[in-house]
Backbone atoms as SQL, in Angstrom:
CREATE TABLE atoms (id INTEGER PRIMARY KEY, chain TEXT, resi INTEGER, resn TEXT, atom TEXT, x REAL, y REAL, z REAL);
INSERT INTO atoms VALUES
  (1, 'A', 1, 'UNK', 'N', 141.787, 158.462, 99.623),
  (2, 'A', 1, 'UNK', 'CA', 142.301, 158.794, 100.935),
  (3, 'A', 1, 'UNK', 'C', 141.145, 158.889, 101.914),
  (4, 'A', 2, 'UNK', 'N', 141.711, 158.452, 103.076),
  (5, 'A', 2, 'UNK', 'CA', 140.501, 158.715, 104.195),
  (6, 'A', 2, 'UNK', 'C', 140.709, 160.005, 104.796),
  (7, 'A', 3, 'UNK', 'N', 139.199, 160.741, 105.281),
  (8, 'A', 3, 'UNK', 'CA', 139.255, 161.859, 105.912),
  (9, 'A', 3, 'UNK', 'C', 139.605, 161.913, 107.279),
  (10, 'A', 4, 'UNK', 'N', 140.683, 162.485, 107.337),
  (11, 'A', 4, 'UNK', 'CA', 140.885, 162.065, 109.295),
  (12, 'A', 4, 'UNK', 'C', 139.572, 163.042, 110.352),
  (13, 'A', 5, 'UNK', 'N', 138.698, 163.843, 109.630),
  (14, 'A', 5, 'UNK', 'CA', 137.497, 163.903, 110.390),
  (15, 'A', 5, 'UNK', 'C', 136.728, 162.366, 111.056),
  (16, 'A', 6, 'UNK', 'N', 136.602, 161.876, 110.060),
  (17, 'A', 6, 'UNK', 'CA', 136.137, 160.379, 110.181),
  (18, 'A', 6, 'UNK', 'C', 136.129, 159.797, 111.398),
  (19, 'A', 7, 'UNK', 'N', 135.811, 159.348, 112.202),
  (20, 'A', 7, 'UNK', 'CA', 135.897, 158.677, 113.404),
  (21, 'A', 7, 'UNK', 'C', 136.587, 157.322, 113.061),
  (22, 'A', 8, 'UNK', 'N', 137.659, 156.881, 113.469),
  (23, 'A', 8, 'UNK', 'CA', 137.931, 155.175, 113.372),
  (24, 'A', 8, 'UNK', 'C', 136.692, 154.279, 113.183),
  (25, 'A', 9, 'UNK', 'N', 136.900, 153.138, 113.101),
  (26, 'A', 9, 'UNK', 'CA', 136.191, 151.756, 112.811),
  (27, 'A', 9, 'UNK', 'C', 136.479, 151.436, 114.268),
  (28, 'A', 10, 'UNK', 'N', 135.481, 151.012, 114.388),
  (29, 'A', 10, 'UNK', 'CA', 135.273, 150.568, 115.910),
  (30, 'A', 10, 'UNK', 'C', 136.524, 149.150, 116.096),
  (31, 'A', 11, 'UNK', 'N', 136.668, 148.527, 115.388),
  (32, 'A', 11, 'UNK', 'CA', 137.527, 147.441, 115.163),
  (33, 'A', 11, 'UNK', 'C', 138.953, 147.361, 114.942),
  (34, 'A', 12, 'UNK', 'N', 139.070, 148.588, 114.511),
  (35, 'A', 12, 'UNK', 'CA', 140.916, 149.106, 114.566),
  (36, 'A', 12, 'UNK', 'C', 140.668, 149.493, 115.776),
  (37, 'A', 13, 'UNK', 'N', 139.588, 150.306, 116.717),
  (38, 'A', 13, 'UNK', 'CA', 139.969, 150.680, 117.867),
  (39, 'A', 13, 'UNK', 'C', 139.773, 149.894, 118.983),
  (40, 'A', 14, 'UNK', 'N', 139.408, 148.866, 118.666),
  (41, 'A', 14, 'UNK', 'CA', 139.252, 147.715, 119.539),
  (42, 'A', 14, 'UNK', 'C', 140.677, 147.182, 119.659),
  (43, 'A', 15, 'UNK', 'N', 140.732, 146.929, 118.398),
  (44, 'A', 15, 'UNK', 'CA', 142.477, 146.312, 118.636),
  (45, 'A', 15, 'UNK', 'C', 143.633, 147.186, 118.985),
  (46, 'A', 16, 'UNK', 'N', 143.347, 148.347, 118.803),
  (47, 'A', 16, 'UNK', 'CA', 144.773, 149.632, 119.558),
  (48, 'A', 16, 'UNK', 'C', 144.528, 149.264, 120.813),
  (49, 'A', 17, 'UNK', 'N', 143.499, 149.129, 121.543),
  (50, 'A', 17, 'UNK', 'CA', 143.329, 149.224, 122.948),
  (51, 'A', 17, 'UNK', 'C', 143.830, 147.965, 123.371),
  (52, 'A', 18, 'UNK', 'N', 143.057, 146.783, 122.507),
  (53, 'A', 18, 'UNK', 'CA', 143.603, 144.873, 122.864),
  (54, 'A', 18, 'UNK', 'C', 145.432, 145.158, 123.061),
  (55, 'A', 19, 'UNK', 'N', 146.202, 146.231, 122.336),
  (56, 'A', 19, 'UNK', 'CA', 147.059, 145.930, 121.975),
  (57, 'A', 19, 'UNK', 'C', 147.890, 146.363, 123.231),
  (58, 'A', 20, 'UNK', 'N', 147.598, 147.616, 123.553),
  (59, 'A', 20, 'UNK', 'CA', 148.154, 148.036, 124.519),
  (60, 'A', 20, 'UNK', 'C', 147.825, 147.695, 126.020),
  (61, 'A', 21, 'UNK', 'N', 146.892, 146.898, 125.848),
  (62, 'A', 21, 'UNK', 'CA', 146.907, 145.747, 127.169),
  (63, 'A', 21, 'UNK', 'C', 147.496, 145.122, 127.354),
  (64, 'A', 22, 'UNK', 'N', 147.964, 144.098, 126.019),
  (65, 'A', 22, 'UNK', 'CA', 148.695, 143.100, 126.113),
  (66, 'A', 22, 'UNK', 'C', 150.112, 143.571, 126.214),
  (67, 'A', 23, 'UNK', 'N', 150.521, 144.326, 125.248),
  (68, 'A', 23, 'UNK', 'CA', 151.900, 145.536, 125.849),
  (69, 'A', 23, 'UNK', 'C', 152.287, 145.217, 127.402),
  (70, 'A', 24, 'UNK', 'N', 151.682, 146.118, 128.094),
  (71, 'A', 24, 'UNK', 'CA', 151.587, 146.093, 129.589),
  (72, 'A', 24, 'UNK', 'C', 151.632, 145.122, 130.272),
  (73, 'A', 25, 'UNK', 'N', 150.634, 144.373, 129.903),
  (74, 'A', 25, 'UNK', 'CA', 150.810, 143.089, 130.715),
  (75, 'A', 25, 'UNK', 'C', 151.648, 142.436, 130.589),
  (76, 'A', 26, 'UNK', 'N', 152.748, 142.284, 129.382),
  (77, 'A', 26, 'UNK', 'CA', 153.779, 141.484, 128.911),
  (78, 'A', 26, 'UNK', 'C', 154.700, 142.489, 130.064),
  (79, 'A', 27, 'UNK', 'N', 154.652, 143.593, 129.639),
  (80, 'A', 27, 'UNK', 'CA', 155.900, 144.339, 130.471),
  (81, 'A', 27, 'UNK', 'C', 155.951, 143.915, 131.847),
  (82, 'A', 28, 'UNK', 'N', 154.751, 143.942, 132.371),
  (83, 'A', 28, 'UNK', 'CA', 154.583, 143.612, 133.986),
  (84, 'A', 28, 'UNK', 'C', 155.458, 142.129, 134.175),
  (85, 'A', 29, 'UNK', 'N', 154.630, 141.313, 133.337),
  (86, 'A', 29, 'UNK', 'CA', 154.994, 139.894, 133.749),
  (87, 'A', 29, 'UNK', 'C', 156.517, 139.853, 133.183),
  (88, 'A', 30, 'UNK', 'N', 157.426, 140.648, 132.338),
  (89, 'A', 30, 'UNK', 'CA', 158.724, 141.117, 132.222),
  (90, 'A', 30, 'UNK', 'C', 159.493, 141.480, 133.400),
  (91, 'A', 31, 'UNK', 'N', 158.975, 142.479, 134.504),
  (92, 'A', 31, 'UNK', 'CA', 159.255, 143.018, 135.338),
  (93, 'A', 31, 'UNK', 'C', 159.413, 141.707, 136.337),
  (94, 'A', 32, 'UNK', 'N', 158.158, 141.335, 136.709),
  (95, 'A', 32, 'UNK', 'CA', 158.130, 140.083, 137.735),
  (96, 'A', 32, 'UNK', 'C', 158.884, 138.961, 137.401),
  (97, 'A', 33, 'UNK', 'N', 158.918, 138.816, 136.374),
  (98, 'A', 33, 'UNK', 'CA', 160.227, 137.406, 136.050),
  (99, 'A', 33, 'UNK', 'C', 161.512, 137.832, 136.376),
  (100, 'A', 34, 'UNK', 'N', 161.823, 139.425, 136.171),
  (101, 'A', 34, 'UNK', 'CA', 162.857, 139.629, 136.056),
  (102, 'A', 34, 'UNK', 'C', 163.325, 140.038, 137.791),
  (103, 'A', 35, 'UNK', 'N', 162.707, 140.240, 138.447),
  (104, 'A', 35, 'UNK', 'CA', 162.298, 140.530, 139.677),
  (105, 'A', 35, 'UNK', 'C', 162.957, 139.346, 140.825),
  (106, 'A', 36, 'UNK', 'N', 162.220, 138.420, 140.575),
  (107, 'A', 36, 'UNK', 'CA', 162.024, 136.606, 140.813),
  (108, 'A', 36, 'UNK', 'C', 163.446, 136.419, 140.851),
  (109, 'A', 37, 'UNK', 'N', 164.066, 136.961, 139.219),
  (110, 'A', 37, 'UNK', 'CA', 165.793, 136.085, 138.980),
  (111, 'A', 37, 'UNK', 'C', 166.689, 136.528, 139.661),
  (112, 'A', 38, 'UNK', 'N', 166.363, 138.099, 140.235),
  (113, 'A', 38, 'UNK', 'CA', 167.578, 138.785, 140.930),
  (114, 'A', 38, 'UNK', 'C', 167.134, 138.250, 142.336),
  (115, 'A', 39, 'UNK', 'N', 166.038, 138.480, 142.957),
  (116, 'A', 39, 'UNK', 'CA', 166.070, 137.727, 144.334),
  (117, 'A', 39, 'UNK', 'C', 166.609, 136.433, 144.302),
  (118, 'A', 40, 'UNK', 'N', 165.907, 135.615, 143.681),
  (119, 'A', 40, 'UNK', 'CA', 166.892, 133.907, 143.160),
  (120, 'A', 40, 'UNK', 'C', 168.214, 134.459, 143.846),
  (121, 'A', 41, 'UNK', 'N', 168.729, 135.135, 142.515),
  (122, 'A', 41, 'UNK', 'CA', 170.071, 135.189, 142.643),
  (123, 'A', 41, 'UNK', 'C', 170.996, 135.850, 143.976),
  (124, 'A', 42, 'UNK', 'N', 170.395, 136.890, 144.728),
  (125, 'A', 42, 'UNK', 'CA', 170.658, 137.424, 145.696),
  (126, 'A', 42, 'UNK', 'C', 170.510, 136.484, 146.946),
  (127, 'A', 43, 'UNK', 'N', 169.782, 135.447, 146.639),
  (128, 'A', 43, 'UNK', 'CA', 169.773, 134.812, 147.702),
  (129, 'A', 43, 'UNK', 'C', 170.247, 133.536, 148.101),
  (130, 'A', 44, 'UNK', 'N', 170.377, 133.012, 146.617),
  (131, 'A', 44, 'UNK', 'CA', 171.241, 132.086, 146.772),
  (132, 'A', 44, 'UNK', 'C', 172.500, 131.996, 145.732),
  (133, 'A', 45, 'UNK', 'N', 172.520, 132.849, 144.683),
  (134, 'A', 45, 'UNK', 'CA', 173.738, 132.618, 143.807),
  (135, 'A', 45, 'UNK', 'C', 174.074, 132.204, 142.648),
  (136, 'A', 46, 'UNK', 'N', 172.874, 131.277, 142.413),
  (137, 'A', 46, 'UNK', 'CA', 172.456, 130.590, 141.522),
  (138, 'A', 46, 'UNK', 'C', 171.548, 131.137, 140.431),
  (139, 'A', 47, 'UNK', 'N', 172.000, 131.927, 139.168),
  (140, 'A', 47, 'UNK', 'CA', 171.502, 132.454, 138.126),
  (141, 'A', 47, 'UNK', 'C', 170.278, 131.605, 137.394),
  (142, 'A', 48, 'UNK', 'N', 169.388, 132.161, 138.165),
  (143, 'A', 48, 'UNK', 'CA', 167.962, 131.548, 137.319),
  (144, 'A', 48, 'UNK', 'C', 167.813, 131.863, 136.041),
  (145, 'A', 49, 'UNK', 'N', 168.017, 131.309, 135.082),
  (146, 'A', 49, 'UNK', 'CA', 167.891, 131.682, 133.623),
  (147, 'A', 49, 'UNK', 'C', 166.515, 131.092, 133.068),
  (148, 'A', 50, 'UNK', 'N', 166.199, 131.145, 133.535),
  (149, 'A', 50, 'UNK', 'CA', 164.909, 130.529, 133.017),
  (150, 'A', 50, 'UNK', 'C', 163.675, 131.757, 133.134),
  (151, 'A', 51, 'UNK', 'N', 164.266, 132.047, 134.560),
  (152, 'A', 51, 'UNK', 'CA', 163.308, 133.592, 134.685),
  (153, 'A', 51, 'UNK', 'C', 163.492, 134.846, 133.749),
  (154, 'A', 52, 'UNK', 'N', 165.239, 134.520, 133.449),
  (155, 'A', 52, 'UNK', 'CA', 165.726, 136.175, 133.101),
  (156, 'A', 52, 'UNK', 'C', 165.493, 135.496, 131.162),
  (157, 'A', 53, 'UNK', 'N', 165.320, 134.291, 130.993),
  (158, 'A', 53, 'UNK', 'CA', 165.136, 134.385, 129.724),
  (159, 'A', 53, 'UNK', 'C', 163.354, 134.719, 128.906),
  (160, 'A', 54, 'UNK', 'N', 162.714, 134.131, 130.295),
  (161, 'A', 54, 'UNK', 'CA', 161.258, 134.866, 129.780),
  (162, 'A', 54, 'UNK', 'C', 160.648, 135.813, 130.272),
  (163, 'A', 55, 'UNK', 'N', 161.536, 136.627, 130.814),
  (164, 'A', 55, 'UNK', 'CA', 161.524, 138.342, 131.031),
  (165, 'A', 55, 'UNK', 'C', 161.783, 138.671, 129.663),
  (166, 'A', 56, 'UNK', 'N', 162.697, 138.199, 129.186),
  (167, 'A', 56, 'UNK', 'CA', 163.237, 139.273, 128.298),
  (168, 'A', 56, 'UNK', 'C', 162.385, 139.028, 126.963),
  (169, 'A', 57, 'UNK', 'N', 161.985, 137.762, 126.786),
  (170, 'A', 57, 'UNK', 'CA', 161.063, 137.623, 125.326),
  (171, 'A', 57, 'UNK', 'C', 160.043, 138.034, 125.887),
  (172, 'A', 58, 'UNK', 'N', 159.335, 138.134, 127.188),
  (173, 'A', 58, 'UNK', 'CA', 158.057, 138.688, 127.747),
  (174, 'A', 58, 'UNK', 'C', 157.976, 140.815, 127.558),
  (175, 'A', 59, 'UNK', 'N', 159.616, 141.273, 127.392),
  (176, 'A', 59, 'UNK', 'CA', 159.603, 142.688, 127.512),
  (177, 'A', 59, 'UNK', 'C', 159.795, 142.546, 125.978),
  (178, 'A', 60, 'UNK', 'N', 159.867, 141.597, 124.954),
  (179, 'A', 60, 'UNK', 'CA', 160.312, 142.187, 123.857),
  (180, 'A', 60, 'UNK', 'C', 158.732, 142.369, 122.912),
  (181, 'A', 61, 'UNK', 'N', 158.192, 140.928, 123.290),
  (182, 'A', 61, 'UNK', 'CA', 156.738, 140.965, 122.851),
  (183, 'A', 61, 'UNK', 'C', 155.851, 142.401, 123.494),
  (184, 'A', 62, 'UNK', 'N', 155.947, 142.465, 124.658),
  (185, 'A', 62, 'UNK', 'CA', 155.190, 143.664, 125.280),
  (186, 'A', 62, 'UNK', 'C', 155.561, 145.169, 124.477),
  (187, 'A', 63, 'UNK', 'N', 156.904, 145.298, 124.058),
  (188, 'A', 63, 'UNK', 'CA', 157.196, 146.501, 123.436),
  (189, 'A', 63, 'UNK', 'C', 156.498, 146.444, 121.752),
  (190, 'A', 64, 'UNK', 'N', 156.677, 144.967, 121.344),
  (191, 'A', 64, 'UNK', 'CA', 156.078, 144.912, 120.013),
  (192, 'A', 64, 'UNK', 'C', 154.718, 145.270, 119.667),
  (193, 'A', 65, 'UNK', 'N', 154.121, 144.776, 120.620),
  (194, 'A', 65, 'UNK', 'CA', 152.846, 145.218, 121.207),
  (195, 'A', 65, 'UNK', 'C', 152.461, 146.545, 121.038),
  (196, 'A', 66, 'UNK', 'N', 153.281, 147.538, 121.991),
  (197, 'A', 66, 'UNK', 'CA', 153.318, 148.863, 122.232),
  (198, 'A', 66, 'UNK', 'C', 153.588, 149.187, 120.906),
  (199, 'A', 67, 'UNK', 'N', 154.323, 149.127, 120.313),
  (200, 'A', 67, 'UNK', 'CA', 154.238, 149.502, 119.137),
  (201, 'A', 67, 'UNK', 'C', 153.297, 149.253, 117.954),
  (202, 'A', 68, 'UNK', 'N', 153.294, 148.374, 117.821),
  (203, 'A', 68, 'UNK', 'CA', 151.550, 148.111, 116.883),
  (204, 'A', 68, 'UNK', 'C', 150.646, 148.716, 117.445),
  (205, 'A', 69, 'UNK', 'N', 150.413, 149.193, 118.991),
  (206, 'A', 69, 'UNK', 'CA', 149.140, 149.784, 119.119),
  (207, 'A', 69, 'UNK', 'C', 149.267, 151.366, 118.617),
  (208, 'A', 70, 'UNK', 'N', 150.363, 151.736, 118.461),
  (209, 'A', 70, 'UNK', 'CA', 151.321, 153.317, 118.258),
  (210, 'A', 70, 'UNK', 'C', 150.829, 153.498, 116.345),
  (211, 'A', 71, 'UNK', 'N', 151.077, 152.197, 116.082),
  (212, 'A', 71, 'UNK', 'CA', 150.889, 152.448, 114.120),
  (213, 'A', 71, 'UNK', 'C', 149.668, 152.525, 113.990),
  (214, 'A', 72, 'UNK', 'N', 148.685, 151.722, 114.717),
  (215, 'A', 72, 'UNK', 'CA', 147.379, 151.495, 114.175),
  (216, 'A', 72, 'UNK', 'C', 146.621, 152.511, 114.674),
  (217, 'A', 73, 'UNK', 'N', 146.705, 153.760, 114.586),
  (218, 'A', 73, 'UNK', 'CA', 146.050, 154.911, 114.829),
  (219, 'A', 73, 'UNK', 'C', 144.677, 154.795, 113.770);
């Protein structure tokens, strides 16, 4: 067993941090696609699916993300 006195490996903590960047940034660029499809749509009617479909694999990766950076303590 490891001692949780121990300080991490610089390299698991490199990647918690890589991870939860990429998290975020997926979420953001989630937000802004998803953003894009409702104006689209508010403005002209016409359901951009193209936006609202890579929002949503963009918020699903970003949460997967968030979560791997959550395990790899």
């Amino acid at each position: 067993m490891s001692d949780p006195a121990l300080p991490a490996r610089p390299i698991t903590t490199a990647l918690r941090y890589l991870a939860i960047i990429v998290g975020c940034a997926c979420l953001l660029l989630a937000a802004f696609c998803l953003a894009i499809a409702a104006q689209v749509f508010v403005q002209t009617g016409v359901f951009a699916q193209s936006y609202v479909i890579v929002g949503f694999i963009s918020a699903v990766l970003g949460l997967l993300a968030l979560m791997l950076s959550r395990v790899r303590k």
